[in-house]
LODREN-239334 format. One record per residue (C-alpha): residue number from 1; residue in three letters; chain; x, y, z. Coordinates in nm, 2 decimals. Each point is the difference from the previous one (the first is absolute). Layout:
num_residuo_cadena_u_v_w
NUM_Ala_A_X_Y_Z $
...
END
This chain:
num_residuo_cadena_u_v_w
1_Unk_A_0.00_0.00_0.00 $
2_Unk_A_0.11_0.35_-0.13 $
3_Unk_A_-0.02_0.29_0.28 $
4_Unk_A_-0.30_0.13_-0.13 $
5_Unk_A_-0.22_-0.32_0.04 $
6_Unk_A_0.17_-0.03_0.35 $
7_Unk_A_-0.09_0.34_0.10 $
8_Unk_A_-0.36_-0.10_-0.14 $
9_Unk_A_0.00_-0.30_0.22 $
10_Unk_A_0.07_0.24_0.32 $
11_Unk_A_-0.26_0.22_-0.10 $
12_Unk_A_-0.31_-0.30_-0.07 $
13_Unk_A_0.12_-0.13_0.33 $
14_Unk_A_0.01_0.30_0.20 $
15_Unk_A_-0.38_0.08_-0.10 $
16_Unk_A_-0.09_-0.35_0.07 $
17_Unk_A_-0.20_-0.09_0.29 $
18_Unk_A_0.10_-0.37_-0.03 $
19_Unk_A_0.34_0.06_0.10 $
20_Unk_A_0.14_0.00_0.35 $
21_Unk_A_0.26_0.28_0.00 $
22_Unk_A_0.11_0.11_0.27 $
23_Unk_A_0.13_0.32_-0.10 $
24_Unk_A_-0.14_0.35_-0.08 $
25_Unk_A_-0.23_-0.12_-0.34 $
26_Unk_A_-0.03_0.32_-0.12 $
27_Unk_A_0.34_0.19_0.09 $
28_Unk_A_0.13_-0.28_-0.18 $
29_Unk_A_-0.29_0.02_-0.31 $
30_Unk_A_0.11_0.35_-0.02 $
31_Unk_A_0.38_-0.09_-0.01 $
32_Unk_A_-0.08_-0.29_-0.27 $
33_Unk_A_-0.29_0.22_-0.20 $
34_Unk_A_0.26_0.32_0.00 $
35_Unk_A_0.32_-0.22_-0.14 $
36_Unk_A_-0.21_-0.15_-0.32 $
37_Unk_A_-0.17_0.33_-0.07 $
38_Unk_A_0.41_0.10_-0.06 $
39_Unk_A_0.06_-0.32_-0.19 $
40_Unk_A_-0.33_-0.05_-0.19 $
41_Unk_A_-0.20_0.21_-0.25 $
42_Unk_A_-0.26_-0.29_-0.08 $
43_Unk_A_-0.08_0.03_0.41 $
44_Unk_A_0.03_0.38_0.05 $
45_Unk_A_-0.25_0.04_-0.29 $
46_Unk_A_-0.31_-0.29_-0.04 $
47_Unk_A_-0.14_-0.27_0.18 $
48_Unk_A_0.20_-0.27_0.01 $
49_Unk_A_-0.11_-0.31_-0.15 $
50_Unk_A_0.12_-0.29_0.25 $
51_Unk_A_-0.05_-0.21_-0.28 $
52_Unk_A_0.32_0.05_-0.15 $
53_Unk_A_0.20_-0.07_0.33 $
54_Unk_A_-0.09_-0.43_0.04 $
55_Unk_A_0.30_0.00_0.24 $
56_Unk_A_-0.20_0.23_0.29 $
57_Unk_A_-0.33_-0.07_-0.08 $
58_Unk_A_0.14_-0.40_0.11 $
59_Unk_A_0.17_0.10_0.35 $
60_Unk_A_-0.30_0.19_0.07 $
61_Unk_A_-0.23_-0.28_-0.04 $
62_Unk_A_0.21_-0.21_0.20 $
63_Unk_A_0.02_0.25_0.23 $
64_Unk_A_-0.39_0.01_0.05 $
65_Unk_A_-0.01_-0.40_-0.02 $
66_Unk_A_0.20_-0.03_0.28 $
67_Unk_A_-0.17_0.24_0.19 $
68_Unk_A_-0.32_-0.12_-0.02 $
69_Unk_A_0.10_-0.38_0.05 $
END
């Protein structure tokens, strides 16, 4: 994974409610959100279609599957 899917992954999981962090969520959505909006025009611009990033949209359901098992 490149840095901007990684930094994509930090952001979906810091707006989740299915994670357990047990940090600031959204100090650290700010952090994440502010770093792609420097590396990323597609994400500073439009709605991103999650579609196009199979690698996330995965750990997040896996995520949620283990948190509701």
């Amino acid at each position: 994974m490149d840095l901007k899917n990684k930094l994509r992954l930090g952001v979906c999981m810091s707006s989740s409610t299915c994670t357990n962090l047990k940090y600031n969520k959204a100090h650290i959505h700010r952090i994440f959100d502010k770093r792609l909006k420097k590396i990323d025009n597609e994400y500073l611009v439009s709605y991103v279609n999650m579609r196009k990033y199979p690698t996330i949209l995965f750990v997040m359901a896996k995520i949620m599957e283990m948190n509701y098992t």
